[in-house]
C-alpha positions, 0 to 999 in steps of 0.5 A: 500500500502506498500514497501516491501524493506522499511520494510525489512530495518525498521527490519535490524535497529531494529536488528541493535545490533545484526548485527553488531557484526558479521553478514554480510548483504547482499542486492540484491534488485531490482532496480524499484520496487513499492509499492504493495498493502499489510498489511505493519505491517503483512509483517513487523511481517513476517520479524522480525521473518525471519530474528530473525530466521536467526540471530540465526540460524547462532549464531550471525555469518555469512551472511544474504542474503536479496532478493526482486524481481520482477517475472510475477506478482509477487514480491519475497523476499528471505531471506537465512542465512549461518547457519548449517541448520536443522538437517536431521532427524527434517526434515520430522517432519517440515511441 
């Protein structure tokens, strides 16, 4: 069991330096939402690297948008930056 907002939060301290030197931080976190059953340290590792990736991609600079929600059965996390994205002709070489 584990909760996803607690891990996300344990990661934002973690990156705490790099925050606070230009990168805004925003929540919309759910209020209500309870533990799911998951592999906490897996998802905490998925976390880093989102939120490591969208650190750069903004150059240290800009808004982190953070979402968890609930839908159906399912719980949502999102995680967008304010970067300049990624250049249209890497696009289709991606996925």
């Amino acid at each position: 069991m584990g909760n996803i907002i607690e891990g996300i939060e344990t990661i934002l301290t973690l990156y705490y330096n790099l925050v606070k030197q230009g990168v805004e931080v925003v929540r919309n976190y759910q209020d209500g939402l309870t533990e799911v059953l998951c592999y906490p340290d897996e998802l905490n590792q998925v976390w880093t690297n989102l939120i490591h990736n969208a650190i750069g991609a903004m150059d240290n600079c800009g808004v982190l948008t953070l979402e968890v929600r609930a839908e159906n059965q399912s719980l949502l996390v999102g995680v967008t930056d304010s970067g300049k994205g990624i250049a249209p002709e890497i696009l289709p070489r991606i996925f």
